[in-house]
N, C-alpha and C positions, 0 to 999 in steps of 0.2 A: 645521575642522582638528582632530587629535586626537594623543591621545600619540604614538601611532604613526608618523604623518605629518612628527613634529616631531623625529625621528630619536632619540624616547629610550624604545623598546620595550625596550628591556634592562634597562631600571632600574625604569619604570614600569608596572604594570598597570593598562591602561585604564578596568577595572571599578573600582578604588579612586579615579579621578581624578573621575567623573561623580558630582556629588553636589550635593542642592538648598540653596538658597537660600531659607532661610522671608521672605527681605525680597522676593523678587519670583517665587516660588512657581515657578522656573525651575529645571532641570537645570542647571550648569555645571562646564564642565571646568576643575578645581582646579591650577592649575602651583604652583612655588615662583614667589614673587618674582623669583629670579633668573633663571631665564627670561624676564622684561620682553615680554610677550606680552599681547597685550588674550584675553581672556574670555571666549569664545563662547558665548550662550547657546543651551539647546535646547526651544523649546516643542514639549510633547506635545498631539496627536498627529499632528503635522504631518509628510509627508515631504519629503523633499530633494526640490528643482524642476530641480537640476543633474543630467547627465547623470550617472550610476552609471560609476565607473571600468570596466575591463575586466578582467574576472573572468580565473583564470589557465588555461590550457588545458591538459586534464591527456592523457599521450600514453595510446593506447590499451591498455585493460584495466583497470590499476590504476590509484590514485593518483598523484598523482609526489611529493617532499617537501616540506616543508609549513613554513614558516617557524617558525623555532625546533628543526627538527631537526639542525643543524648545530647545534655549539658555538663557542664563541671562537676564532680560531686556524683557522677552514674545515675541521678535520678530524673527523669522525666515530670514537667509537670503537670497538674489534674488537670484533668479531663473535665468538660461541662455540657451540657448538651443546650445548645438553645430554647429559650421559650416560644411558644404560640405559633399556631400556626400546625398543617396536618405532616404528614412525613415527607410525601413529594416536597411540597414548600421549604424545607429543610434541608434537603437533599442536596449537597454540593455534586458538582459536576468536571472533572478533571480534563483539559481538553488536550489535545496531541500536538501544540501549536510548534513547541521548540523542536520537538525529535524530527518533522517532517521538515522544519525548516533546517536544522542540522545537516540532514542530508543533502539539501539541495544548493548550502554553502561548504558541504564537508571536502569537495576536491581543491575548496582555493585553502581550504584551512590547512589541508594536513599535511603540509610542509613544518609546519609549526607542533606539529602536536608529539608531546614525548610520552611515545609510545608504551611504554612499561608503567608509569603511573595511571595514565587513563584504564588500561587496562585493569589495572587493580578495582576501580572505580565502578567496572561493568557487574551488574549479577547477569547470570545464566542459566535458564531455563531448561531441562528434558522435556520435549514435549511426545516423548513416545509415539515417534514416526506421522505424526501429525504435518502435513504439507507435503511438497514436492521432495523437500532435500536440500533445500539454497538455488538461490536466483542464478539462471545460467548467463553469461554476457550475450550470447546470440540471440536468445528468447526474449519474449514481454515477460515484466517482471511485476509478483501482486504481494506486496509487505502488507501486512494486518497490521493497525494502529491501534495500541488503545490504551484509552483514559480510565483508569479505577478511582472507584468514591471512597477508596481507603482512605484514612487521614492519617498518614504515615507522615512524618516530620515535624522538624521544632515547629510552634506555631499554627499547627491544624487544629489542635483536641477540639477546638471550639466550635466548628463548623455544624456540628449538630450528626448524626448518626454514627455517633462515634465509634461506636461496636460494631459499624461495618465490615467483611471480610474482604471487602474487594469485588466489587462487580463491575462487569464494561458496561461501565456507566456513559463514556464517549467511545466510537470504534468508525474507523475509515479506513476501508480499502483502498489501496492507494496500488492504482494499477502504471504503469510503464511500457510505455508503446516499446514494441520490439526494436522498431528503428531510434529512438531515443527522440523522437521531434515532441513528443507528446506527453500526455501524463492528464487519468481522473482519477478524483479526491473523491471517492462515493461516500457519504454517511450513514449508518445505519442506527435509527430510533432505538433508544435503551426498550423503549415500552414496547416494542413492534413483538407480535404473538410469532413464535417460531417453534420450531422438532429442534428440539436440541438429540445427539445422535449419542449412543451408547460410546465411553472414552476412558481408554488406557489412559492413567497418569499414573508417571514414574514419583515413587516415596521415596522420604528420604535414606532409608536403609536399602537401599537402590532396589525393591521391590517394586513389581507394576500393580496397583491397583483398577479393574475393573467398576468404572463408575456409569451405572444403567441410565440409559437416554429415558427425554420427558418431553411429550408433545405436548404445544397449546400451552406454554407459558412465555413471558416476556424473556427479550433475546439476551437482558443483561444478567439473567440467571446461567449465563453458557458459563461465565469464571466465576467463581470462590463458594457458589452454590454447592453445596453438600461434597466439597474439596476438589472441585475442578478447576485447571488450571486454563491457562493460554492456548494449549493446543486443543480444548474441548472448545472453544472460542471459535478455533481456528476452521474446526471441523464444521460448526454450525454453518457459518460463511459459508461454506462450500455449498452444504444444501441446501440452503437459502437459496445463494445465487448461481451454483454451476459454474463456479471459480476456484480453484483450488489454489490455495496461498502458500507463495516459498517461504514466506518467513514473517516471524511477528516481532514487534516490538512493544514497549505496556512501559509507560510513564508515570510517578509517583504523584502527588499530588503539589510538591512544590516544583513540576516543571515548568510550570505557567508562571510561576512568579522568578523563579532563579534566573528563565533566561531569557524574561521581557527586562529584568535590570538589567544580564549580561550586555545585549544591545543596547542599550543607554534607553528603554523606554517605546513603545509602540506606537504608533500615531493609529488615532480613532476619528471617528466624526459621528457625531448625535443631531437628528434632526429636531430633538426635543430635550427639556431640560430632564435628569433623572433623579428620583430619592427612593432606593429601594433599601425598606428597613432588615432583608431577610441578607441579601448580597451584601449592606450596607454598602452600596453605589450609590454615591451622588457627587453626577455632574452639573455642568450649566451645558446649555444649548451650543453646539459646535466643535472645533478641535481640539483634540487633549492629545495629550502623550504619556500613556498609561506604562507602571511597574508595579512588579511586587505586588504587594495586597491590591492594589484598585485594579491590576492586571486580571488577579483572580476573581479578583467582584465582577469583571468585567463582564468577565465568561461565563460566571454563576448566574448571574441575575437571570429570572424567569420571570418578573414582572416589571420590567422595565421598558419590551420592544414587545410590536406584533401584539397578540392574542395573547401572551404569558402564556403560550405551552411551549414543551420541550422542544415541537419542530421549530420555533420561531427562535429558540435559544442554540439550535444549532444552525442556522442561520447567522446569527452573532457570531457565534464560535468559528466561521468561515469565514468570515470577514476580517474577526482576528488575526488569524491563522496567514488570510493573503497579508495583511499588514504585515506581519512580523517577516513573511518569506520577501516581501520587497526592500522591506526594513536591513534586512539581513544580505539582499544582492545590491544595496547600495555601498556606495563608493568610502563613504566613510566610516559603515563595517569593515570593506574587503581591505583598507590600509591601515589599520588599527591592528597590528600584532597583540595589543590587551583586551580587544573585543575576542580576538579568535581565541586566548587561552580563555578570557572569563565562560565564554559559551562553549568551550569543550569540557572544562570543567561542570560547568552548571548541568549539561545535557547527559555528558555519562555516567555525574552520578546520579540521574533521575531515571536510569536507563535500565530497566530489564532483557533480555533478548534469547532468541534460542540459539542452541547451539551454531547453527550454521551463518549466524551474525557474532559469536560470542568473542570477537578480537578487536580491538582498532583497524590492524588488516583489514577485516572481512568488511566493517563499516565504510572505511577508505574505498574500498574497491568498491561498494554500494555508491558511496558517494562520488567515486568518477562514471558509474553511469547516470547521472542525473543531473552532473554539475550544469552542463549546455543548453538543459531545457529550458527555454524562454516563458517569463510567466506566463506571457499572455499566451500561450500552449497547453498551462495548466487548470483545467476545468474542475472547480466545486461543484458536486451535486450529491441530495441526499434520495434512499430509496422511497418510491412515491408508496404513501399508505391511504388510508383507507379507515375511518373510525371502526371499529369493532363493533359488529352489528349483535353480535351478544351480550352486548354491556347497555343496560338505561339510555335511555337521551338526553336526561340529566344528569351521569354520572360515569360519561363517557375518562377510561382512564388508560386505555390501550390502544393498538391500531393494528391491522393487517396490512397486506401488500395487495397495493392496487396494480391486480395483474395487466390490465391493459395497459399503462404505462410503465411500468417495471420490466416486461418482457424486454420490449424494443430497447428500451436504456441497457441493457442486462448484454442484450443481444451483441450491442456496439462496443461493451467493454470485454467479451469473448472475442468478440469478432477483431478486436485492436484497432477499434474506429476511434476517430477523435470526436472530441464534442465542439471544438472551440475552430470560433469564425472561420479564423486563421489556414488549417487544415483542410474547412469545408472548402474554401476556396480550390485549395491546391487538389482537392478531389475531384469539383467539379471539370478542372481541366482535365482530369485523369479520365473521367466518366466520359467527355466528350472523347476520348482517344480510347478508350473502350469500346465506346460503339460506333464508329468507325470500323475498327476492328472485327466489330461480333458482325457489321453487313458482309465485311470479307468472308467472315467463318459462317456466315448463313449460307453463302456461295457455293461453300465447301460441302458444304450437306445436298446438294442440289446433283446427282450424278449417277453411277452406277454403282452396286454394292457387291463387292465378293460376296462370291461365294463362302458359307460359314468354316466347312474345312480347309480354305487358302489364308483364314486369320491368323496372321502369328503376332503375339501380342504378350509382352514383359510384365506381370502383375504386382504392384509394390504396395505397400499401405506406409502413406506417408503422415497419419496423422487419425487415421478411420478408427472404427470398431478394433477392440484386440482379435488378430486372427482375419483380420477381412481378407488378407492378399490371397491366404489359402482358401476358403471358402467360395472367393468372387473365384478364384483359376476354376475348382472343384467345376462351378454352378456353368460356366462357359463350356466347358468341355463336359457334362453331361447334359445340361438343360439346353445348348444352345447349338450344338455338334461343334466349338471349336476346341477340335482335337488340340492346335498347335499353342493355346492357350498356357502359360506358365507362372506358376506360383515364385517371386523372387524375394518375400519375405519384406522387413525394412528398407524404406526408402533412405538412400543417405541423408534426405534433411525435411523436415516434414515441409508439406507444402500446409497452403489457406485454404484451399477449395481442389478440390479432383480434378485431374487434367490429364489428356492425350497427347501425346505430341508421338509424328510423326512425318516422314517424309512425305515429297509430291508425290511420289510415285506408291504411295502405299494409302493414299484417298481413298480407293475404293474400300479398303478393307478399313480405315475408319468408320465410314458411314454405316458398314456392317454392323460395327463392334459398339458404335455410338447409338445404333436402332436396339441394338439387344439389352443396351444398360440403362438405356432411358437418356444418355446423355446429353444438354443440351449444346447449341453452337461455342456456346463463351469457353467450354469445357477441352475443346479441338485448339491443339496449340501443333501447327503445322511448320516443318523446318523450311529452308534454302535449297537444300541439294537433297536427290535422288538418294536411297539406300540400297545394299547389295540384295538380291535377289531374297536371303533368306533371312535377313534381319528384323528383328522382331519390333513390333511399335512397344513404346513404356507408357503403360497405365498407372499412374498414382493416387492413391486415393488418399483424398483431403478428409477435414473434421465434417463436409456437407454428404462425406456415402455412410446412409444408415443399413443397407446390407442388399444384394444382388438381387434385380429386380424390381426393388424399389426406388421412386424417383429420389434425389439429392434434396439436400433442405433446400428450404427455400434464403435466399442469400441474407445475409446480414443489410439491417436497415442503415440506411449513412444518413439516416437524419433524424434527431430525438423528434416524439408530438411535442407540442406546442406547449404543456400543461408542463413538462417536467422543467423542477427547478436547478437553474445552472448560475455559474459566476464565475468570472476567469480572476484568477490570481493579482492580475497587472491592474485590476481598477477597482479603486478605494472606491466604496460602499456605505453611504451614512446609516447609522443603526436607527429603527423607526419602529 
């Protein structure tokens, strides 16, 4: 049981009550006397064995209010909308700075976190089969961020577009290299022209509503637009980029300010002085340590840096964001048991999520895979666009995707490439023991080829077309005469790219089987020892076979152009 629970949330903050005992090296929660209440202690790192309350169910689209956005007395105060200036200019901006940092401090935290309250804390989204299903620990993992321009809590009404419903007004894919070393922060332009896709969202009388897709409008019209929610969000992303995402999370509008205080304040750096009258941001020249309200000026201002457009403001908003995540792996966050409750507190309850996130458990377990990535691993970058060639040249207000550069970045974040130095390095070694390698396997191709009816060969799809393994067996054994050709359905574990492997002694009948499918050398993974007479070689096919006969994609780029914009986590960035 916790302050909360004990009906004295108004007076006490739960972060000041948890605090240790050097006599029995316990966490416990601190009352007055006069509460006459026994003491509960908390050993770390144990979780609750009790079932997790029931998380609040938020209706579709947005958030819904969030305990503590009422005042004393049930009533909210007026609302006002800003003077001067067009609607953009008005437009606040919510950014994903705390929830992404959350995760990436959440495994040292949640030793400390008492699980049944935060749980209450969470809303929970239906997003009517929208994603994968939840992040698997083997796989690369792609959570959808995102910031709405609702102005949901005490202290917003004033920001101006008050009657907003919620749109993803900030969104970052935030992808997770399979092997855990890595991790990109993609942003996608609120303004950027997109297909938003036809989207089931579940009602609140648990009915599924069909809400009909709109091509050629701005991407932030995917949530609260004619009552879509997170998973029609989620869907766009996909088509967009050919990413399909395990799970989302959608932050309120006081999450930038609750948990730039939680951490004691963000360190900034300004290359110029600023006085922006719409943000009301003004600084002086150099470093600040931003909370609360100037936190969220921070990240609002669009004419403070750059050009005063949105790219240049999510730009800031990245620079933020690494402040806050190094702000957050430093030493004097991770020893502070009152930082870890004030930022658990502060982040779950700004925290929307779907189902497959919807427990401290499931977050926990998110946040142990992410805890080890080093920042300088983690790479910012926003989708590259393109002015909108059917908008004026004086009244440019949207942008498209600039395919030459979008591809290859796109390419690297399917492909589970890194962006950041670090990696390349560790590639380039790889690349030189690669090809090394691919002279061996050029060798291998250099020989004599069975005959097509001596091929025996194991067909798996480990990652291909649905249906390749049957189809490629089919096309071998009638298109190619090899009778001994066999369909074996799912690979036990998907591979990155198609691959042969076989014994020495079954070469020749590689070179057959690699002539017939187009294969090239890199694709021939050859064993140690000789196989029995009638053993069959195993063909797997990777995400590069698009169907029999035809050549393999052509492979993932390991190096962004020149043009696309990046920043890694680990180096502060003066805003300009």
């Amino acid at each position: 049981m916790d302050a909360q629970s004990r009906g004295r949330a108004d007076e006490i903050d739960p972060a000041d009550q948890w605090v240790l005992n050097p006599r029995t090296g316990h966490y416990e929660l601190q009352l007055n006397d006069s509460a006459a209440q026994e003491r509960p202690k908390v050993a770390a790192p144990r979780r609750s064995s009790s079932a997790p309350s029931a998380p609040k169910t938020a209706s579709p689209g947005v958030p819904g209010p969030r305990r503590g956005d009422t005042p004393p007395g049930g009533r909210r105060g007026g609302r006002s909308r800003k003077g001067g200036g067009g609607g953009r200019r008005k437009k606040a901006l919510l950014i994903t700075s705390g929830t992404l940092a959350l995760l990436l401090v959440g495994g040292g935290a949640a030793a400390y976190l008492y699980y049944d309250h935060l749980n209450g804390n969470l809303s929970v989204t239906d997003i009517a089969g929208a994603g994968t299903g939840g992040f698997k620990k083997d796989q690369a993992i792609n959570i959808l961020v995102i910031g709405t321009d609702k102005r949901s809590g005490a202290g917003n009404e004033g920001y101006g577009d008050k009657d907003s419903v919620g749109h993803a007004d900030t969104t970052i894919l935030f992808h997770i290299a399979k092997d855990r070393s890595n991790a990109t922060a993609l942003s996608i332009p609120r303004d950027l022209i997109a297909n938003i896709p036809d989207c089931p969202t579940k009602q609140p009388d648990g009915t599924t509503k069909q809400i009909r897709g709109t091509k050629g409008v701005r991407f932030n019209n995917s949530l609260g637009q004619e009552g879509r929610d997170a998973g029609c969000t989620m869907r766009t992303v996909k088509e967009l980029t050919g990413i399909e995402v395990d799970n989302f999370m959608m932050v309120d509008f006081n999450a930038v300010k609750t948990l730039s205080t939680a951490v004691g304040g963000v360190p900034v750096c300004l290359e110029k002085a600023v006085d922006d009258e719409d943000s009301k941001l003004k600084l002086s020249q150099g470093e600040h340590r931003l909370q609360g309200e100037q936190a969220l000026a921070f990240v609002r201002t669009r004419h403070a840096f750059g050009n005063e457009s949105d790219l240049d403001r999510i730009k800031t908003q990245q620079q933020f964001l690494g402040s806050m995540m190094r702000e957050m792996k430093s030493k004097e966050t991770l020893t502070s048991p009152k930082k870890f409750f004030s930022l658990a507190e502060a982040a779950t309850k700004s925290l929307t999520v779907d189902q497959g996130l919807g427990s401290i458990d499931k977050l926990t377990d998110l946040a142990g895979e992410l805890k080890d990535i080093d920042l300088k691993n983690i790479t910012f970058t926003t989708m590259p666009v393109l002015d909108n060639p059917a908008e004026p040249a004086n009244r440019k207000a949207t942008v498209i995707v600039n395919q030459a550069l979008a591809e290859p970045l796109l390419q690297m974040i399917r492909g589970d490439v890194s962006l950041t130095e670090v990696e390349k390095k560790e590639q380039a070694a790889k690349e030189a023991a690669d090809a090394d390698a691919k002279a061996k396997q050029d060798a291998l191709l250099q020989g004599n080829r069975a005959a097509a009816g001596d091929v025996r060969v194991s067909v798996y799809n480990g990652g291909g077309p649905k249906g390749a393994a049957s189809t490629t067996a089919q096309w071998l054994q009638n298109s190619k005469g090899m009778s001994k050709a066999g369909n074996q359905g799912n690979a036990p574990a998907k591979v990155d790219t198609t691959q042969l492997e076989f014994a020495p002694n079954q070469a020749d009948q590689a070179r057959a089987l690699a002539d017939a499918l187009g294969l090239p050398a890199t694709a021939l993974k050859m064993g140690t020892t000789d196989a029995a007479s009638k053993t069959p070689m195993k063909l797997t096919l990777g995400p590069d076979f698009q169907k029999a006969g035809s050549p393999l994609a052509p492979p993932v780029p390991q190096e962004l152009p020149k043009d696309v914009q990046q920043a890694q986590a680990d180096k502060a960035i003066c805003a300009k």
